[in-house]
N, C-alpha and C positions, 0 to 999 in steps of 0.2 A: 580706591580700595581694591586691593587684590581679591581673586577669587577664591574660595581656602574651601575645594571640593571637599574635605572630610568631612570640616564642619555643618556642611553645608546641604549633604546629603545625609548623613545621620539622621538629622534636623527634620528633612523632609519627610525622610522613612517612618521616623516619632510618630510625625504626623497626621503621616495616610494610615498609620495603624491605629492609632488613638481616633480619629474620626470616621476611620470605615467609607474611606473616601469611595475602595474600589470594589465595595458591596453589595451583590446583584441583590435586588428585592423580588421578594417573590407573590409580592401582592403592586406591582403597579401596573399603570394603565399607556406608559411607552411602549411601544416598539421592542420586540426582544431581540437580541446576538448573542449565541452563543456559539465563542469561540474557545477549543479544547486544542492541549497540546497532547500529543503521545504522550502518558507520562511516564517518567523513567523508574530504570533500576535503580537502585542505590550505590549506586559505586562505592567504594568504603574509602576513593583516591576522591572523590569527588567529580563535579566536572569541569568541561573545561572550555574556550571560548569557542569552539565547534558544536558543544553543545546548545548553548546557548543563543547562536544565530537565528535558528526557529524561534526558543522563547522568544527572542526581544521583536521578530516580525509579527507574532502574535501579540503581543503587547501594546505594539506601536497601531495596529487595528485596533483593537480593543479601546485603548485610548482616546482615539479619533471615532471611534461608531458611541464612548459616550459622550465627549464631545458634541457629535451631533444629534443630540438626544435620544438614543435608544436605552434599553433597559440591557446593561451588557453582563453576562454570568463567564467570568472568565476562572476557573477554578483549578486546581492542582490538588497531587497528589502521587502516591507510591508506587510501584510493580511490585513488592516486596518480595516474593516469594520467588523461587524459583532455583536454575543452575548456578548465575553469576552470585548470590549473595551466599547459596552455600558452599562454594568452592573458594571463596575466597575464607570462607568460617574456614573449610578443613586445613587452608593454608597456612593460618593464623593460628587453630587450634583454639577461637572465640566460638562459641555457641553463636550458630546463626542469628539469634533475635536478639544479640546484644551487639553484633556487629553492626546489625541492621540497619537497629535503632540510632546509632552512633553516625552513621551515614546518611543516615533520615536529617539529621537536626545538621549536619553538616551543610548539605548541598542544600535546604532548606534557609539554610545563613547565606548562604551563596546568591539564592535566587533573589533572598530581600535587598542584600547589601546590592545587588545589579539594577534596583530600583523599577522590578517585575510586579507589575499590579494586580498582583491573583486575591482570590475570595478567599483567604486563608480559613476563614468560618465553616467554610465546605471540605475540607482537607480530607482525603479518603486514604488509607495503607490498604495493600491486599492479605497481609500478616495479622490482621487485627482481627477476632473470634466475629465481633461486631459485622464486619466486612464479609466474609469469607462462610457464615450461617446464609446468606444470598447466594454463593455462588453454589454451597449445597443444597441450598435449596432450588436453584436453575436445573443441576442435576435431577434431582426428584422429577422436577415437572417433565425433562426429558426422557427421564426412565419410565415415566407414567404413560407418554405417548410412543414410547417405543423406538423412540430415537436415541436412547443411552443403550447399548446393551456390551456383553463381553464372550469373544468367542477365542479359539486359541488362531494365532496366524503366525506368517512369518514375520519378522519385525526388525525395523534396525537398532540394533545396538551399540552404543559409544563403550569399548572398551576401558575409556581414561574417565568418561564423564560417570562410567556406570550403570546406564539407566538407557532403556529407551526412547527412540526419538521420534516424530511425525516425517511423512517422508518430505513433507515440507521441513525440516530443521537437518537436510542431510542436501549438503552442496556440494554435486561430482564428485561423490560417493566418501566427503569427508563430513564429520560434527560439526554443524555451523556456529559451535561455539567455541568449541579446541582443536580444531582440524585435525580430530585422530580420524585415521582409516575405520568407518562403521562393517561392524561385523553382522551377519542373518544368523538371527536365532527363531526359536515357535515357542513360545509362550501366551498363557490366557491373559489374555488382555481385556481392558474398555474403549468401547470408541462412539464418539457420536457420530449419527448416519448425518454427517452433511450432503453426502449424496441424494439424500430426499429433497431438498431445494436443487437441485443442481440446474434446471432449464431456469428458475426463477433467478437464482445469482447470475445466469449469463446473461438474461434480456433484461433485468433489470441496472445493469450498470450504464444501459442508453438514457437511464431518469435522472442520472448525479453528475455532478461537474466536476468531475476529477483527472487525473493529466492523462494521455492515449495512450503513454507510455505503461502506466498503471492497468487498464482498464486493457490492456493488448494481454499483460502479464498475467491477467486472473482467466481473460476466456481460452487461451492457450493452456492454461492451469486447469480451468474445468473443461475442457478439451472435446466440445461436442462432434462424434461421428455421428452422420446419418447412413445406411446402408441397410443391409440387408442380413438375417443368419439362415446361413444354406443346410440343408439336412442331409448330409453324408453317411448313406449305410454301410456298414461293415459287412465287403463280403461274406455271404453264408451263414452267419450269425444276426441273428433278432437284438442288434443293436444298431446306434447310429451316433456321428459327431457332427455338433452342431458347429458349424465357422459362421466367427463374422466377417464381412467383406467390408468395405467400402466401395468397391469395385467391380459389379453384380456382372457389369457389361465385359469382363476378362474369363469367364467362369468358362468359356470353351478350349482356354489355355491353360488350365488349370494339368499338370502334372504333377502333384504330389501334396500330403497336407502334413501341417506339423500340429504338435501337441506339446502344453504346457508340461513340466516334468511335474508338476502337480496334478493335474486332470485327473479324477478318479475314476476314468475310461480303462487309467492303464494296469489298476490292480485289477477292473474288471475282467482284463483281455490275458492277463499275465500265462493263465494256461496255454494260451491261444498262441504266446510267442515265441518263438524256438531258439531266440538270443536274450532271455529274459535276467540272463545274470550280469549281460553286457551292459542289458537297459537300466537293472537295479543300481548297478554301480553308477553310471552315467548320473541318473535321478538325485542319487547320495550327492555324488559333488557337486551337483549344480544346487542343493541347497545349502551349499558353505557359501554361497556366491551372495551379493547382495541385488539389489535391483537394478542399481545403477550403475556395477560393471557389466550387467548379462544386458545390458541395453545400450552402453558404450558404442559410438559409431566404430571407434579408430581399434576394434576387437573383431578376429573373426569371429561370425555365426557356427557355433558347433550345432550337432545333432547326430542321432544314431536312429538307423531304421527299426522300425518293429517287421522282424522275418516272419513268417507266417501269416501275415492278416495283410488284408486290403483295402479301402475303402472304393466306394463308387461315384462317379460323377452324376450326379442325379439330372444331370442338361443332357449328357448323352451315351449316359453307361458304360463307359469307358472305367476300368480299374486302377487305380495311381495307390502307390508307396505311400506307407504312413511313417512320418518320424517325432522322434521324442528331442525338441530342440531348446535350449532355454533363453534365448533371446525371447519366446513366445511367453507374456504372463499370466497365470490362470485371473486375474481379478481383471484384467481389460478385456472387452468384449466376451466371448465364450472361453476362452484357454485356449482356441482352436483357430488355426489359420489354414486356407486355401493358399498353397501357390502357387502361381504363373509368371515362371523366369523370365519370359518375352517381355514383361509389363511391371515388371518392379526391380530393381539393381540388387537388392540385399538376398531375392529369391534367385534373380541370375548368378550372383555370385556364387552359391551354393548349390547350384544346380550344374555348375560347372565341373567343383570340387566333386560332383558324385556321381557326374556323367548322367544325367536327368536330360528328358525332352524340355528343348526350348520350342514352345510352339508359337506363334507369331497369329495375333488374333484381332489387332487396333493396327490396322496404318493411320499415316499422318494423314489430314486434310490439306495437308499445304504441298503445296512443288519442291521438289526437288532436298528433300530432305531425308538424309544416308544416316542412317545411324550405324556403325561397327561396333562389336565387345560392350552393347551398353543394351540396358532394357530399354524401351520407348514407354514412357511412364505417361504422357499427355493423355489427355480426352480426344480423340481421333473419328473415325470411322472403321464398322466391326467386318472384318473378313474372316472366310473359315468358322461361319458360326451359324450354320442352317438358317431355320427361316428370319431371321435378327439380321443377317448377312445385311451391307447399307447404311443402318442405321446408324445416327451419329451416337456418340458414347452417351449422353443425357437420354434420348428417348431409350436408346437400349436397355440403361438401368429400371427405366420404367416400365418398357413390357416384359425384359426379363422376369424384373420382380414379380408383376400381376402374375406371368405365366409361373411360378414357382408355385404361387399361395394357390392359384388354383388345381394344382398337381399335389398336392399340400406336401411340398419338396422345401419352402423355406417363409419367411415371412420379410417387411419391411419393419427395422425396428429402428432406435437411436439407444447410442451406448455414448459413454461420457468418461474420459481419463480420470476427473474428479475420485479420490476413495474417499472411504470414512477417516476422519478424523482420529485418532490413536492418542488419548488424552491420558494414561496409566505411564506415573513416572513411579522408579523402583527408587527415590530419593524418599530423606525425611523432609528436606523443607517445603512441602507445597498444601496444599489445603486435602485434609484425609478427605474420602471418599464417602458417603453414607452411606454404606450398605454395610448387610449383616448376613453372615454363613449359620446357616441353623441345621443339624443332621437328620433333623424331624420336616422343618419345612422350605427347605432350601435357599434359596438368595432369595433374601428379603431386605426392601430399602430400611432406614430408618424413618421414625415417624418425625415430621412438622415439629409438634411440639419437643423433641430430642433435639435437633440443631439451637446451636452448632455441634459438630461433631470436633470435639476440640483436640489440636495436635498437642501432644503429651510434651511435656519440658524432658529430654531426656538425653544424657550425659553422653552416650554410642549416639552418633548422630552420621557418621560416617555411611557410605556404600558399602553393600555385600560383595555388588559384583556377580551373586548369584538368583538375580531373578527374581530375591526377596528386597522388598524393602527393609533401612534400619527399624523401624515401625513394627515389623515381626519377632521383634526381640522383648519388646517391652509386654510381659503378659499382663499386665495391668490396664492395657490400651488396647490388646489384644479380646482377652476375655469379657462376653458380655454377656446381656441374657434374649432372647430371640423377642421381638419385639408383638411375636405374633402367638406363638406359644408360653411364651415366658421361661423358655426352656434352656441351659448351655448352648451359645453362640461363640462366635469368633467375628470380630471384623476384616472388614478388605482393609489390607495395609497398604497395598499402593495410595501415593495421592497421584491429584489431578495435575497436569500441565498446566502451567502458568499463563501458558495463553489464555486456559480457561475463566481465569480472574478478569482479566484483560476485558475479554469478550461482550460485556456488558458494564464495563466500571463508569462510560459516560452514561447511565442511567443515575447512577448511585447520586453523580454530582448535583444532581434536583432534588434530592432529599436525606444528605447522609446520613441525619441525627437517626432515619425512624425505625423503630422498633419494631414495630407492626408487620411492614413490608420492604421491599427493596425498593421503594419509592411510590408515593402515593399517585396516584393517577391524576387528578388535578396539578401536582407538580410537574410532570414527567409530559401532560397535553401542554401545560405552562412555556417549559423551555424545550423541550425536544421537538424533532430531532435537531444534529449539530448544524449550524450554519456555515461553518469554518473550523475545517481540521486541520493542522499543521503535522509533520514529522517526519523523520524519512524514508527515502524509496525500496528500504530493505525488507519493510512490510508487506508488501506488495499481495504475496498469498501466505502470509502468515495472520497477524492479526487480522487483517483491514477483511479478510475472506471470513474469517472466524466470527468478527464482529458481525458484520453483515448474517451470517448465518441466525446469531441469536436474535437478531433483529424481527427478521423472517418466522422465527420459531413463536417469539412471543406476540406479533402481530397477529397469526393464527391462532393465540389462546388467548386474543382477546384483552393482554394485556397492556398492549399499546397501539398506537395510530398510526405508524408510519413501519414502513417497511428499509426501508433506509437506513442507517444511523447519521451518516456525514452526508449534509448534501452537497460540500465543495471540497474538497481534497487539495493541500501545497504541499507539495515536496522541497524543502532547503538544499540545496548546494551546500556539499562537503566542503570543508577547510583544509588545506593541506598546508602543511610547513618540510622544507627544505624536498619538495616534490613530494611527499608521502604525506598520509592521511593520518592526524594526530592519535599517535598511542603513544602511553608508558612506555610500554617495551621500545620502542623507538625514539627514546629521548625527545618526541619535538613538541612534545604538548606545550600549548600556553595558559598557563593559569589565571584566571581572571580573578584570582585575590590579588598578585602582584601587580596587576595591570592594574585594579580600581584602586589599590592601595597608592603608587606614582601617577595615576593620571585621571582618573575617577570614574565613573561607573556611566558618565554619560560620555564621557569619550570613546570609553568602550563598547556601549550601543552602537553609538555613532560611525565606529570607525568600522561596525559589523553591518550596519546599514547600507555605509558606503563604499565595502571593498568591494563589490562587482555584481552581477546581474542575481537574484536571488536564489533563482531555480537552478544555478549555474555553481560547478565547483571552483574554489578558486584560492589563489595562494598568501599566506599570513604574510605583512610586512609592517617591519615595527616602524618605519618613517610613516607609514601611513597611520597609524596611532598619533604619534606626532604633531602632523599635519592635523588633524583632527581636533585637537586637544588646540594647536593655534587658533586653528577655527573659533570655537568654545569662547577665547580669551578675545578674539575681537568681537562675537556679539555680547560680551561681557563688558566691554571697554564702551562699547556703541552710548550705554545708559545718556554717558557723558555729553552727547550729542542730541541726543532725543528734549527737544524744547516745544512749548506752546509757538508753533509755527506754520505759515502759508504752504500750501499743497503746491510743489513741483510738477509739472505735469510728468516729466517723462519719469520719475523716483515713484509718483502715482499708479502710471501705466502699469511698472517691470511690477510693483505691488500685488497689482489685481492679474498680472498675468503670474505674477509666483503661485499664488491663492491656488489658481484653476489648476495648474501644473503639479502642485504638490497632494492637492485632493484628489486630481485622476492617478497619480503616481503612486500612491501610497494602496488606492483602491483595488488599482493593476500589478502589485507586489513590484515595481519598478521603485524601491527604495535609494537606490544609487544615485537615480538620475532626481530624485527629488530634494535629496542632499543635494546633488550639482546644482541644481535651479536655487537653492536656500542662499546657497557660496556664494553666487551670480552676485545676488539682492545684496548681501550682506557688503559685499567689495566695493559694489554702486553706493552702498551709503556710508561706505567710508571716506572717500572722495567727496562727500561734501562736507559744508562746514559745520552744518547743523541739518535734523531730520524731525519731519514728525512725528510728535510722541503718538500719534495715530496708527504710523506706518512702522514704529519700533513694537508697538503693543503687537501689531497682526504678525509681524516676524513672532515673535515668541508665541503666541498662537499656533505658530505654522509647525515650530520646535517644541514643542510641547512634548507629542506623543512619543516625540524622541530620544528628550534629555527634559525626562520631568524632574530632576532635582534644580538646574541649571535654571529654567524658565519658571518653577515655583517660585524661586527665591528674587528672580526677576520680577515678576508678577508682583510679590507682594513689597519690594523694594516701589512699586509705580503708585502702591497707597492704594490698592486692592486688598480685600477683605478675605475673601473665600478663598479656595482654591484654584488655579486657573480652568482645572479639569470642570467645574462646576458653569464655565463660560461656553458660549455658542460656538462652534469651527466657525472662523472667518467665510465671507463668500466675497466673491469676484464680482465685479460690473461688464457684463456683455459688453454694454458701450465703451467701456474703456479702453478693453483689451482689445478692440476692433483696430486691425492695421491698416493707415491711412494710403497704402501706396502696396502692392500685388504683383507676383509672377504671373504671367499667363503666357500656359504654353501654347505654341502656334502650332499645328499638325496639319499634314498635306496627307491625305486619303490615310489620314491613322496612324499615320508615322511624324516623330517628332524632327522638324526643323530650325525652328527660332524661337525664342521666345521674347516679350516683352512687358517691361513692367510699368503698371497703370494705374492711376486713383484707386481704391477702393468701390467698387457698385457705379463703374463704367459699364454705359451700357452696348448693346451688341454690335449697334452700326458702327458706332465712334472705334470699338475696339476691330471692326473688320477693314475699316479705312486705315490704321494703325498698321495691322498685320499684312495686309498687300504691297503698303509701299515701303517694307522691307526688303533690303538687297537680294538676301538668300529666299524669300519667299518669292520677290518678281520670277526668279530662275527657273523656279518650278513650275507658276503660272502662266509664266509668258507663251502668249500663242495659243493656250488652249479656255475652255471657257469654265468658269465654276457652276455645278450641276446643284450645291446643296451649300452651309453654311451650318455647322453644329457647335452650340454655345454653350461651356457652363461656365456661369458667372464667378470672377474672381479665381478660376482656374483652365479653363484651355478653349481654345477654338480650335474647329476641326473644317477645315476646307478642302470639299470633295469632290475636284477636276474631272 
């Protein structure tokens, strides 16, 4: 009987739907896992077998954790909202929520027919009123403690996309959505203060098991300085600028300080300066600039002096040049930088350009070490620096500092690159904002019982362009009445960034029906936090920092347990076709409708399973589908061989050792090489003439979580009842897989020379008589005597002349 995968998997899909095979219960007494994928946008092209690689490693866990009986919540769901679903609307000229919707039920066909065992009962959209009354409501509670607020700043702006962007969605200095060049504009904005967590996001990524590569990217991201802010008085004027340093122990090199072109020192001083229309113009264009070219390595550092004023060295009263430079930005540390061109490159550079003292205040502690034309930037030893003179650069910073604070000339503080958060997009598709403009009683949220605050259906749905959202056109959505006076209001027409739905959406999946709240607390204690997050490494300080925040936020208000959200983090390996990473616009996508449609939906797990290491990127080949899909056809043909028959030893052994192999494999995301070990077994029992229907049952056991359509219909061909998934994982026999005969390496003072192979649980004399009267081993020995003999059984001895 042929295998007729259409039939076949339909059949199964019927099945797991009509019996709820893959539905977590929220009232039993197993073990929980829950394993969550990123969930996606909706693409309107759908997705495609690069997407899908994550799903199906998620899956194939999932499968195998209920397998061995836990209570597993594997759920899905939408990103609905945001730039990709409505830029493809304006492209199409489709209202975003029907385009959506159409993309929704697409890739949603896609994930069933892949044979993806999600909670489909738990289904969440972040477009849905239902949905998105939680994420205004997250708001609220943030606005209540003072972590939502709006102030006017400078911001990037995507000129194509329309709309601002977080400085996390601007990659070297392009939209990381359309790579237009981002322009700096100031407009009032909303931001959440994620800076209020910012020590607690960095020390606590030492509590989750997530990859270094990650976990290097977020505290570089929140970018903790320790140091010092020095108190810098303005010559002869009753003011002062604060600098921060890192560098406390360079302060007697110090020749000149710079100032943020924002610092509001400088409208202070502006009478004070005798070039001040040099410096206005100066200020103007550096605010055309955006962050990320006035901080570009491969750009010089401009700046212009402020003529008239001076500041003072408060270590030794010496007067240096004040400059107005925009590589300096007023939001990291004070606005205000100390330089010392001997001890930094970016300040020697510039100090060259303007003919500035370089003064030389750290030498090196090593010998013989010449530096020319370059700053000496190391931790050293201080010269030229009064009574500090000696001390190595660590203690220096330390008595420096004490002597500063008690001169009260500066303080020891910690400053952190982390900003707020910039969650105000000037777009229509995202979830409106609750708040209320009243002329009587100013910005006033919306009340509880008001949400949701519902996005209006409306036909202009397009960008301004001008810092207004389409949302300011509609006065029907506009106009309101003040929640607090009952008086003519206006609403905020900005909505929120999409991450902000994001942020919390695996809460939602422990309780999505409820009405009450954003998930009940006995639910949310039930299965959170995640156990296994899947998706990829693009997140890195986007979502996965975002989430974490809200995590943080409501652990502090008491409404959950864990500070956390994911306690294990996978990243998947990109797929590339003809070298390049699958997009439309580069013709190389592969569809995995045409793929399940010619070769089935388990071949195409399989063949995602087993093209290469999983964390790893790696290149589409269609012979390896192929391959895969023969695979398939020979444990399908096997049936024919599987008889009431006497246990083989050695078909028994490669069995219980496939077992062990493919449950640490599968545990260790090593999917490739667990497919390798499956092939192994499968090819051994082809070579015989007949196998046991024992050892055919645990093969499809082992295949299960992999090509559950293929091994259900195996399964219930063997006069099985239930579903396989409803069966225990196989386990392995210690005894069996024990190798009857062993390497053991022989080593001469720690260094490997021979080795030889011996019984199993030989013991130490027997294998030292063994190892001595070895050719290569007498050579070394001979003539001198053995002091010691170090044994680990079944793998080396170590003899120590």
């Amino acid at each position: 009987m042929e295998y007729n995968h259409k039939k076949i998997e339909s059949k199964w899909q019927k099945y797991w739907k009509d019996k709820k095979v893959f539905k977590a219960n929220d009232n039993s007494n197993k073990q929980k896992f829950y394993c969550l994928d990123m969930f996606p946008y909706p693409s309107a092209h759908g997705i495609h077998v690069g997407h899908l690689k994550g799903y199906t490693f998620s899956d194939v866990i999932s499968k195998k954790k209920i397998m061995e009986g836990y209570n597993v919540l594997h759920p899905m769901g939408w990103d609905a909202f945001g730039l990709p679903a409505e830029n493809f609307a304006i492209k199409t000229g489709v209202h975003p929520a029907e385009s959506t919707k159409k993309a929704i039920e697409n890739i949603k066909k896609q994930l069933i027919v892949s044979g993806l065992g999600y909670d489909w009962d738990r289904e969440v959209c972040s477009y849905d009123p239902d949905y998105y009354k939680w994420t205004q409501w997250m708001f609220l509670k943030l606005y209540e403690s003072g972590l939502a607020y709006k102030k006017k700043a400078g911001v990037n702006f995507c000129p194509s996309c329309k709309t601002v962007l977080a400085n996390e969605q601007v990659i070297n200095g392009l939209c990381e959505r359309c790579d237009s060049e981002v322009e700096k504009k100031y407009l009032n904005q909303w931001f959440f203060k994620t800076t209020h967590f910012a020590e607690r996001l960095l020390l606590d990524l030492d509590n989750i098991e997530w990859p270094e590569k990650i976990k290097t990217m977020q505290k570089n991201w929140i970018g903790k300085s320790k140091g010092a802010n020095i108190y810098f008085n303005i010559s002869g004027l009753d003011k002062k600028i604060d600098v921060f340093t890192t560098r406390v122990d360079t302060l007697f090199g110090c020749t000149y300080v710079v100032l943020a072109p924002e610092h509001p020192i400088l409208s202070q001083l502006k009478d004070k300066i005798t070039n001040k229309e040099e410096i206005e113009k100066y200020i103007k264009n550096s605010g055309k600039k955006t962050e990320i070219e006035r901080l570009a390595e491969d750009k010089e550092k401009t700046g212009i002096e402020l003529k008239g004023i001076k500041a003072v060295n408060p270590i030794n009263g010496i007067e240096v040049p004040i400059f107005v430079g925009d590589y300096v930005l007023f939001d990291y540390g004070t606005g205000a930088i100390m330089a010392v061109p001997a001890h930094d490159q970016r300040d020697y550079i510039f100090a060259k350009k303007h003919n500035l003292p370089i003064i030389k205040v750290i030498k090196s502690n090593k010998e013989n070490i010449l530096i020319k034309n370059k700053a000496f930037e190391e931790n050293g030893i201080l010269i030229e620096s009064s009574q500090f003179t000696g001390l190595e650069s660590e203690e220096a910073r330390k008595q420096m500092t004490e002597w500063l604070e008690k001169e009260n000339m500066g303080q020891e503080v910690i400053h952190y690159k982390l900003r707020d958060w910039l969650i105000s997009r000037q777009r229509y598709w995202g979830s409106p904002m609750p708040i209320i403009y009243c002329e009587k009683c100013g910005e006033v949220p919306v009340s509880e019982k008001d949400l949701p605050v519902k996005l209006p259906d409306i036909k202009d749905f397009k960008p301004t362009g001008d810092g207004q959202s389409p949302l300011a056109k509609s006065e029907k959505f506009v106009n309101t009445k003040c929640p607090k006076c009952g008086g003519k209001a206006k609403r905020e027409t900005d909505t929120m960034d999409t991450f902000v739905c994001s942020s919390w959406y695996y809460l939602r999946y422990s309780d999505p029906n409820n009405k009450k709240e954003f998930a009940s607390r006995d639910k949310i204690d039930n299965w959170l936090p995640v156990d296994l997050y899947i998706g990829g490494a693009e997140h890195a300080v986007l979502h996965l920092l975002y989430a974490r925040f809200f995590s943080k936020f409501l652990f502090d208000k008491k409404l959950i347990n864990f500070e956390e959200p994911f306690l294990k983090l996978f990243n998947q390996g990109t797929i590339y076709r003809n070298g390049s990473k699958m997009s439309k616009s580069k013709g190389n996508v592969v569809s995995p409708d045409d793929l399940i449609s010619k070769y089935g939906a388990d071949t195409m797990r399989l063949y995602e399973l087993f093209m290469g290491p999983a964390d790893q990127s790696t290149e589409w080949s269609d012979n390896g589908v192929v391959g895969c899909s023969r695979f398939l056809k020979k444990v399908w043909d096997l049936r024919e061989k599987a008889k009431e028959c006497g246990e083989k030893k050695e078909i028994n052994k490669l069995v219980h050792k496939t077992i062990k192999k493919v449950t640490r494999d599968i545990d260790n995301f090593r999917f490739n090489t667990a497919v390798s070990s499956l092939m192994i077994l499968v090819n051994e029992m082809e070579k015989q003439e007949e196998i046991s229907i024992e050892y055919y049952e645990k093969l499809i056991l082992l295949l299960a979580p992999m090509t559950p359509h293929l091994s259900e219909e195996i399964w219930n061909k063997l006069d099985k009842i239930n579903s396989i998934f409803y069966v225990d994982w196989p386990k392995y026999s210690s005894e069996l897989i024990k190798e009857d005969k062993v390497n053991i390496i022989i080593q001469i003072n720690g260094k490997v020379r021979d080795e030889i192979i011996v019984e199993t649980g030989v013991l130490e004399e027997e294998v030292k008589n063994l190892a001595i009267s070895q050719e290569k081993v007498k050579n070394w020995i001979e003539g001198k005597g053995i002091k010691k003999i170090i044994f680990v059984p079944d793998k080396l001895i170590n003899i120590v002349i």
